[in-house]
N, C-alpha and C positions, 0 to 999 in steps of 0.2 A: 794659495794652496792648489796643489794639483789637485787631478782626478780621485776618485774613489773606484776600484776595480772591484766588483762583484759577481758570485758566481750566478753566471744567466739562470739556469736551470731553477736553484732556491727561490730568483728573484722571483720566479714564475706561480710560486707556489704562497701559499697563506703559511708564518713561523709564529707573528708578535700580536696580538690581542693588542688592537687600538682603544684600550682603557688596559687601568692598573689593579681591576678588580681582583677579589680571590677566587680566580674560576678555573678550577682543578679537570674539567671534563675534557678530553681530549677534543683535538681540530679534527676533522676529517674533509675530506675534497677527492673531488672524481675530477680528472682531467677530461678533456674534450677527445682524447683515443681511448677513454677506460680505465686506465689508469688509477691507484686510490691510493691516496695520500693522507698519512696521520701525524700530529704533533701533540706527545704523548708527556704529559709533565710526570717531573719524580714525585714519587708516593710522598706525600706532607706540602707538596709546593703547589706553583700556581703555575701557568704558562706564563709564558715571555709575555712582556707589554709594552709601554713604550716606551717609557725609559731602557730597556732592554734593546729594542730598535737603534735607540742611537749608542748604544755602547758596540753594538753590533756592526755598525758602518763606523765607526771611532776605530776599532780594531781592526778592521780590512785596510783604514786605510792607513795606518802605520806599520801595516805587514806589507802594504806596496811599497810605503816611502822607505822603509828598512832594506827595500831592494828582492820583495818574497825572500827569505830564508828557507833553504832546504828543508831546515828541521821544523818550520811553520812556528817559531818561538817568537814570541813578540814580547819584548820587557819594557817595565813605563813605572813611572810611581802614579801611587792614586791621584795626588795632585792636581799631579800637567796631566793626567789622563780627566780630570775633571773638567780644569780651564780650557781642555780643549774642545769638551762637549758646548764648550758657555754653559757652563755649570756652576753654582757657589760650593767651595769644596771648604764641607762643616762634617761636623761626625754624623748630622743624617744623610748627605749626599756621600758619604764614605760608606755607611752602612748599606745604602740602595747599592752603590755601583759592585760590592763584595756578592750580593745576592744576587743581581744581575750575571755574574761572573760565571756564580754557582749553577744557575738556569739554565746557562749556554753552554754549560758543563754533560748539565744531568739530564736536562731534556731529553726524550728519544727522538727524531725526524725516521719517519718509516715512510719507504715507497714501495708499492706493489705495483705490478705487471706494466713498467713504464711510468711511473707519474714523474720521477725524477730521472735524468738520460745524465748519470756517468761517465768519465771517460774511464774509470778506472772498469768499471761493469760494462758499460753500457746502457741498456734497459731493467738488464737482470736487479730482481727484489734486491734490497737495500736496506740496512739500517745505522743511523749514522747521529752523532750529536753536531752542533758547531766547532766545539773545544773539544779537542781530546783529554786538556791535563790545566787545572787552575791552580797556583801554587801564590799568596799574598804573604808575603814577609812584612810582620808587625818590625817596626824599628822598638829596640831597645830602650830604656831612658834616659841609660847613660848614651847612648846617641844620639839621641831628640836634645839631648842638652848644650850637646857640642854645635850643631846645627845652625847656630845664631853665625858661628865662624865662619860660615860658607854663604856670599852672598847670592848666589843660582838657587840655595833650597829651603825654603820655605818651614820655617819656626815649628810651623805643625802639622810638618807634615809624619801619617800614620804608616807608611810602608812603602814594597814594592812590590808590584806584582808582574807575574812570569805566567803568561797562558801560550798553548800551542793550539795551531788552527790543523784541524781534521784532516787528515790525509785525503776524505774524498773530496773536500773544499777544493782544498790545496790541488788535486789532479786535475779540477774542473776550470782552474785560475792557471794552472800552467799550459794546459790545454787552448788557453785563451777563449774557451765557451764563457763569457765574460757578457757584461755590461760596468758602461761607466758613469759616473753620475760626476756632478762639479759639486768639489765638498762647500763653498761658499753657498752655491745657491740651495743644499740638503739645507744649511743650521740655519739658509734667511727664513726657511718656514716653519711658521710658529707652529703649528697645527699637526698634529702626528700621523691624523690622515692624509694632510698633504703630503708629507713625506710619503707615504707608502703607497701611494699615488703615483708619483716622482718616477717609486722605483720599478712600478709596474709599468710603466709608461715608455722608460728607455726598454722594457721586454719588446716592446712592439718596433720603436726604432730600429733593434737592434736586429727585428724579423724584416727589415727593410722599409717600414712604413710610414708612410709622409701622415694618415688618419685612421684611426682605429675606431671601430664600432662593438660596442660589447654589450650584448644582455645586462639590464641593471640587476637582477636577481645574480648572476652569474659575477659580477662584480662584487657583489656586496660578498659573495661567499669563499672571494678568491681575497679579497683584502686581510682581514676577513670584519666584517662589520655584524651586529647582532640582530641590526634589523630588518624586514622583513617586506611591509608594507615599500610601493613605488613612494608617495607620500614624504614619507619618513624619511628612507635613503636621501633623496632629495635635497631634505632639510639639514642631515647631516654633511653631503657630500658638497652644498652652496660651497660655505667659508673655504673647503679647501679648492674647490674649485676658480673662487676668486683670486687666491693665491697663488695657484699655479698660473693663470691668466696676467698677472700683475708682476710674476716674474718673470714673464716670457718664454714655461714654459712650455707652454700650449697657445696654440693661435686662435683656437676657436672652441668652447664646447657647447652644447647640446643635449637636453633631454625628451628623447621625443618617444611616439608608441608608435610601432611596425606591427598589423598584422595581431592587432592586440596584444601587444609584449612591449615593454618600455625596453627603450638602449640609449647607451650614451654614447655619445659620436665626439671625439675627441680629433682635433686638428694640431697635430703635433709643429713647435716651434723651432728656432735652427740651434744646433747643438753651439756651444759656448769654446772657444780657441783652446780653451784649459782642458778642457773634456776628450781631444783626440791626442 
């Protein structure tokens, strides 16, 4: 599998609640220029989480391998959109990925005075979702029946679904303000923090940098994680830690206190052939 193209700016920012809890209160975050950043769920929902994360790199990355489409239209059945998460695709993993869908739909993404940098604005305030338009077509049953004829599609399978990807997305990927990640090494880690780890990681690469040093407070609240304590973070951030080291994405990390302040000091590893 090739690359996964992402837009650098979002990467930068906190979108998916690393738990699937139901926590309706909006994200907030201040960038390091001032900046203030909100991720605002639709009234009766929750925020994105993490199975919403990988539906969200699932879909960029078949809006790349579809060649980007003009009109940001990415079409897929549930199915192979499930098989390709390594997902088991049953009526509850049909049911998450429809409400996933809906999230990335209804979600607000707000920036103020710079937190998100546009090509289509620039700095100027913003208000934007991931999808602009989610559209799932239930199959029929007199078509679910015929189904068994066709050996490519799958006896039960429930529909197809048609989502378009945001126009400011879409300016920000044509723009090539981008990072890329290796879709193999995103689905080898199990852990949802690693993943979003991962993808804050290639932000830094992509700022030119061989080691990245960050505030652990400043971390915790850019991923975004709920806890608070050095301690804690710690404990949380081990296993995905491990895992990024055991893939080679990192060559080295580090938790150390500067100054009385904890940072993690990450030694970034060499990008993968597939990835440029």
């Amino acid at each position: 599998m090739r690359g996964v193209v992402l837009d650098r700016s979002l990467e930068d920012l906190p979108l998916f609640r690393l738990s699937d809890s139901a926590d309706d209160a909006p994200v907030s975050y201040t960038t390091e220029n001032g900046g203030r950043w909100r991720v605002i769920p639709a009234p009766g929902d929750r925020l994105p989480g993490t199975f919403d994360q990988d539906v969200y790199v699932e879909i960029l990355h078949r809006y790349n391998e579809g060649g980007s489409p003009p009109d940001g239209a990415v079409t897929f059945t549930l199915h192979a959109f499930l098989r390709s998460m390594g997902r088991r695709a049953d009526g509850r993993t049909y049911e998450q990925l429809r409400a996933a869908l809906s999230r990335l739909e209804r979600t607000t993404l707000e920036s103020i005075d710079g937190a998100y940098w546009s090509a289509q604005s620039g700095a100027s305030d913003v208000s934007f979702t991931v999808l602009s338009t989610v559209s799932v077509q239930r199959r029929r049953v007199a078509d679910r029946e015929q189904l068994h004829l066709f050996g490519n599609l799958a006896a039960g399978e429930p529909g197809d679904a048609r989502v378009t990807l945001s126009a400011t997305l879409r300016a920000n990927l044509a723009a090539r303000h981008v990072i890329t990640l290796s879709a193999a090494r995103y689905h080898a880690l199990s852990s949802p923090v690693a993943r979003r780890l991962y993808r804050i990681l290639e932000v830094a690469r992509a700022d030119g940098r061989l080691s990245w040093r960050v505030p652990l407070e400043r971390l915790a609240e850019q991923m975004p994680l709920t806890q608070r304590y050095p301690s804690h973070l710690s404990r949380v951030l081990q296993p995905a830690h491990e895992m990024l080291l055991s893939a080679g994405l990192v060559r080295d990390i580090a938790i150390r206190q500067y100054d009385r302040q904890w940072h993690v000091d990450y030694v970034l590893g060499s990008r993968p052939r597939e990835e440029t």
